[in-house]
C-alpha positions in Angstrom: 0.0 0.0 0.0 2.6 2.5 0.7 3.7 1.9 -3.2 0.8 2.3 -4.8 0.0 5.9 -4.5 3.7 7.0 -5.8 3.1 4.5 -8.3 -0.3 6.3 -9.5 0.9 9.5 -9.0 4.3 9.0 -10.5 5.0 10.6 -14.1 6.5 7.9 -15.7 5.2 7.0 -18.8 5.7 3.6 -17.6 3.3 3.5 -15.0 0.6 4.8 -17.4 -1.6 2.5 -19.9 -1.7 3.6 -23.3 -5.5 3.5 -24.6 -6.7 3.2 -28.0 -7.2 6.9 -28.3 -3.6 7.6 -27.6 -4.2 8.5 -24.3 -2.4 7.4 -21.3 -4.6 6.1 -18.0 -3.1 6.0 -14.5 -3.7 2.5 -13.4 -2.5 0.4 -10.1 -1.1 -3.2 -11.5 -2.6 -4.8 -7.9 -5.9 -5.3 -6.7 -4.2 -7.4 -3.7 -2.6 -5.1 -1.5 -0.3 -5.2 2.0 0.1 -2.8 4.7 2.6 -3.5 7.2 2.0 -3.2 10.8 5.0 -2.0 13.6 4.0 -2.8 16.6 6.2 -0.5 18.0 4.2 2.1 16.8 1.1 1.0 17.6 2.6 1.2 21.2 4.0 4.9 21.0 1.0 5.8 19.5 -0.7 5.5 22.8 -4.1 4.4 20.8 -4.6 0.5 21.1 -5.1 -0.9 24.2 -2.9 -4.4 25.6 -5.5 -6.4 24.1 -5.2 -4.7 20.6 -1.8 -4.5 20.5 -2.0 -8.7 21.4 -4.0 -9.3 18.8 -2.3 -7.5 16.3 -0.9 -9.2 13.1 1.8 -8.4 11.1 0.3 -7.0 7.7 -3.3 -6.2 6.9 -4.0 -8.0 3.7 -6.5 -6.8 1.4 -8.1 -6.6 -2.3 -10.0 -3.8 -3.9 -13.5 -5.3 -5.2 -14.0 -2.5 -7.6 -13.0 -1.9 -11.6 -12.2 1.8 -11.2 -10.9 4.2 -8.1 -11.8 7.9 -7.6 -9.8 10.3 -6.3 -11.9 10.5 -3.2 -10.4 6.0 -2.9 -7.0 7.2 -3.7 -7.2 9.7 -1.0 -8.5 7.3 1.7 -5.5 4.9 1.1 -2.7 7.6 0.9 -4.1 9.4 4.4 -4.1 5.0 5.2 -0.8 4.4 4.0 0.9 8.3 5.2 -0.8 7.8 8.7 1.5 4.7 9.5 -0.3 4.1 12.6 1.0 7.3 14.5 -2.9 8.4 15.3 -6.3 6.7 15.1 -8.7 6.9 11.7 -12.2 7.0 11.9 -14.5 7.0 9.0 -18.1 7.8 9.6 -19.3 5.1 7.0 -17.5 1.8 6.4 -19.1 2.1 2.6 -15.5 3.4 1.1 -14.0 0.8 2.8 -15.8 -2.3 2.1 -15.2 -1.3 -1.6 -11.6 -1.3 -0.8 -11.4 -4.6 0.7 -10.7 -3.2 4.3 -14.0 -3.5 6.1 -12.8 -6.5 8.0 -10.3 -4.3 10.0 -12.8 -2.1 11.5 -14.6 -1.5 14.6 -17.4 0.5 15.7 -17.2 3.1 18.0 -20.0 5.2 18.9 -21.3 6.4 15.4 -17.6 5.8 13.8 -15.7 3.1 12.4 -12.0 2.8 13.8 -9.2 0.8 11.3 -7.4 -1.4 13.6 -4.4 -4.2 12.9 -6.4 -7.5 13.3 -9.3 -9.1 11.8 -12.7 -8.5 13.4 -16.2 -10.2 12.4 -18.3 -8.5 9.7 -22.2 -10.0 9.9 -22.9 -9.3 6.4 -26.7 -9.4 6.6 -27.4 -6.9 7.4 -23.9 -5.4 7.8 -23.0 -5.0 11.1 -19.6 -4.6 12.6 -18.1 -5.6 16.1 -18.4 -2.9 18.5 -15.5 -1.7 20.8 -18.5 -1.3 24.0 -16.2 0.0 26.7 -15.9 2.9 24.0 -19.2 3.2 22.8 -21.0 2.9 26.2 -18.7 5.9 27.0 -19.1 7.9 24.5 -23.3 7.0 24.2 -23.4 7.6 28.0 -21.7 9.8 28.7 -19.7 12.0 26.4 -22.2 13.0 23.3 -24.4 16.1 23.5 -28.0 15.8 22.0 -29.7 19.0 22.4 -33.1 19.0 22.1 -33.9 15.8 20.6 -35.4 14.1 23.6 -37.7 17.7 24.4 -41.1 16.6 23.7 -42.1 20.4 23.2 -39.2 20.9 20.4 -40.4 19.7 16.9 -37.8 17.7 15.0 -38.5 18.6 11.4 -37.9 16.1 8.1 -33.9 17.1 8.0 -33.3 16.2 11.9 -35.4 12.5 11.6 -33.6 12.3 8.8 -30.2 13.0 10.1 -31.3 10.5 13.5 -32.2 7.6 10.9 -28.9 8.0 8.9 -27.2 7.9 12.1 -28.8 5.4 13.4 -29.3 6.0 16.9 -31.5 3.9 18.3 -29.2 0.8 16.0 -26.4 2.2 17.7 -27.9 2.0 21.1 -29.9 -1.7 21.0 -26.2 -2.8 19.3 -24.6 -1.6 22.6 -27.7 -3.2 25.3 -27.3 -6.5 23.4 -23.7 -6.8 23.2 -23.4 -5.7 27.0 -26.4 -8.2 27.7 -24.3 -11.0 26.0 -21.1 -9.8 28.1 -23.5 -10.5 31.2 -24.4 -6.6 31.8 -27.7 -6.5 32.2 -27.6 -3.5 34.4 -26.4 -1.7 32.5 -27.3 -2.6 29.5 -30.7 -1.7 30.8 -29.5 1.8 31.5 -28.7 1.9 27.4 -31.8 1.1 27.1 -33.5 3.8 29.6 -31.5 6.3 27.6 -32.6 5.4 24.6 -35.9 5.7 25.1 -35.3 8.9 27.1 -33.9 10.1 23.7 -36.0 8.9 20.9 -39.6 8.0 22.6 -41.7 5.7 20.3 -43.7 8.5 18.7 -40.7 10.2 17.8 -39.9 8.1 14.8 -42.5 5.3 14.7 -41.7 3.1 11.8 -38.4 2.2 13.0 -37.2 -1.5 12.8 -35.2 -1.6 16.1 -38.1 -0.8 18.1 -39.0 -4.1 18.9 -34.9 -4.8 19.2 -35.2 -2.8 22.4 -38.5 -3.8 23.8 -37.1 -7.5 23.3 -34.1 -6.1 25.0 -35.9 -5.3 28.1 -37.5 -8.5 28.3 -33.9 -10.3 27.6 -32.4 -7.9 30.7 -35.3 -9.1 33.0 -36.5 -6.0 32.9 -40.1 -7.5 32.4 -42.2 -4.1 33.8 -40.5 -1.8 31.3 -40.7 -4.5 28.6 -44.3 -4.8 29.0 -44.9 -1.4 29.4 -43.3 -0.3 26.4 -44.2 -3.1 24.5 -47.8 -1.9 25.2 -46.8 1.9 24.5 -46.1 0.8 20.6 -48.9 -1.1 20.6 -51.2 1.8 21.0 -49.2 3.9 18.1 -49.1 1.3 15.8 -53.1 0.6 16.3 -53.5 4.4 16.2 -51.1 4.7 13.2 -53.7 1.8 11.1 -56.8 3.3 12.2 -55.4 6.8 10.5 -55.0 5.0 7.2 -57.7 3.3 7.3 -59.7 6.4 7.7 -58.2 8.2 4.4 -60.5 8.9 1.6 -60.2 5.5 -0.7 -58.7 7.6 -3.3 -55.5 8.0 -1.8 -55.5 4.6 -0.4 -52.6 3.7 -3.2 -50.3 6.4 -1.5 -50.6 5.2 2.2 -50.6 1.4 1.4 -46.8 0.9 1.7 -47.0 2.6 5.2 -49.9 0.5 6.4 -47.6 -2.7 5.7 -44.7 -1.3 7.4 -46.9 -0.9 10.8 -48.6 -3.8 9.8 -44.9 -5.9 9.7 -43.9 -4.2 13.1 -46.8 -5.2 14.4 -46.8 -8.8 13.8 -43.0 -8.9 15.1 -44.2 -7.1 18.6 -46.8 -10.1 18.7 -43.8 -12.8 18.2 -41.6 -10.8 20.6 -45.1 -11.6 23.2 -45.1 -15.0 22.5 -41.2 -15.8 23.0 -41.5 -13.7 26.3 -45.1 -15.4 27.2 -46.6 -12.3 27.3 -50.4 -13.9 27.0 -52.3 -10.9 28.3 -50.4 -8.8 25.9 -51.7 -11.1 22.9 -55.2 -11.9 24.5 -55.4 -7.4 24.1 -53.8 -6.9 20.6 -54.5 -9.6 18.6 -57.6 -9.5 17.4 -56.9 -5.6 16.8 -53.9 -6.9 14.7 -56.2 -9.3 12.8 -58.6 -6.8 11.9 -56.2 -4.5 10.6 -54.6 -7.4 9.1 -57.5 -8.4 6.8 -58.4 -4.6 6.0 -55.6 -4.3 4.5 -55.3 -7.5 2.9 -58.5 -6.6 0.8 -57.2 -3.2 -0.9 -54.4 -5.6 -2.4 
């Protein structure tokens, strides 16, 4: 790696192609590519902890997946290859990454992605990436800022829900209660939770997939009272939400349908969430409510 940019940027006609229209092409001969690792530095650096620095390998081997590179790829590997593991690199997204074959070196920290020397799991459906949760449950906890978000009495306009969705908060935050639950935290993982919903309440965003992540959450951090009542909470804005769309005039049924099967979907997963936590008074109340809507909806198919 620490070749190939002077290679690319070099003005040797012999690191160009010559094209058909007698034009030359910058090109990289390699899509397999090595960066060294000194520990040494990793240790000066003051940046990886004992266990990092243990489970650090020599060379991080990696190949771009990608016909083409933009300058905005060429830059990411020369700031990778210049850095030399003096300071850490974040990246907010690990897209420009995975296209460069070096997603399998991050780690997730808070909203960020941190390169580090060793391998660490990518789930690739969806993709999810190991989180450092010392470092996250710090930052979540106790070092980010939020504003107003959690204000009930402050509207959050299309660019702000926007901005929390792209983010994903509430990901970021059931990501950090279940990994702390599987580390045997349930306290505090509980406490992630808590401030979560002290954050984004329900009727903030409604259609939101991890949702029932957290309410299952609660329920896996026998935390049963919150579970239930927030599993109830949803309930009552997803029945509310149906009844809406099943009140608009039928001539704008086409536009709203897409949004019925979302609450619909979240909805039916709430009710599995009951059963694997033997919630049977929860089910006895909402079924038939779900049913209903169920069939209603069904019809306008």
């Amino acid at each position: 790696l620490n070749e190939a940019p002077e290679f690319i940027k070099s003005d040797n006609p012999k690191t160009k192609l010559l094209f058909n229209d007698s034009n030359y092409r910058d090109y990289l001969p390699a899509r397999k590519l090595k960066l060294s690792v000194d520990k040494e530095k990793l240790i000066e650096s003051g940046c990886f902890t004992s266990d990092e620095i243990e489970k650090t390998e020599d060379a991080l081997y990696f190949e771009i997946n990608k016909n083409h590179l933009l300058r905005s790829d060429l830059i990411v590997l020369d700031i990778i290859a210049s850095n030399n593991w003096e300071r850490p690199l974040h990246f907010l997204s690990p897209m420009e990454l995975r296209n460069l074959g070096l997603d399998k070196y991050l780690v997730k920290e808070g909203f960020a992605y941190r390169l580090v020397p060793y391998q660490s799991p990518v789930y690739n459906s969806p993709y999810s990436y190991q989180m450092n949760a010392a470092r996250t449950y710090d930052l979540m906890m106790q070092k980010f800022r939020w504003g107003n978000i959690g204000n009930p009495d402050v509207w959050l306009d299309h660019t702000i829900r926007r901005q929390i969705e792209v983010l994903g908060i509430r990901r970021t935050y059931a990501q950090l209660a279940k990994q702390m639950t599987e580390s045997g935290y349930k306290q505090q993982a509980v406490e992630v939770l808590d401030k979560c919903m002290e954050l984004l309440p329900f009727i903030t965003i409604t259609n939101d997939y991890y949702i029932v992540r957290i309410i299952a959450l609660y329920f896996d951090n026998e935390s049963n009272e919150k579970g239930i009542r927030r599993m109830n909470e949803y309930a009552e804005i997803l029945d509310d939400e149906l009844c809406y769309f099943a009140s608009v005039n039928t001539k704008f049924k086409k536009d709203i349908l897409e949004a019925a099967r979302n609450y619909l979907y979240f909805f039916n997963e709430l009710l599995v969430t009951a059963r694997t936590h033997q919630q049977s008074d929860f089910i006895e109340k909402y079924q038939n409510k779900f049913e209903h809507h169920y069939q209603y909806f069904k019809s306008m198919n």
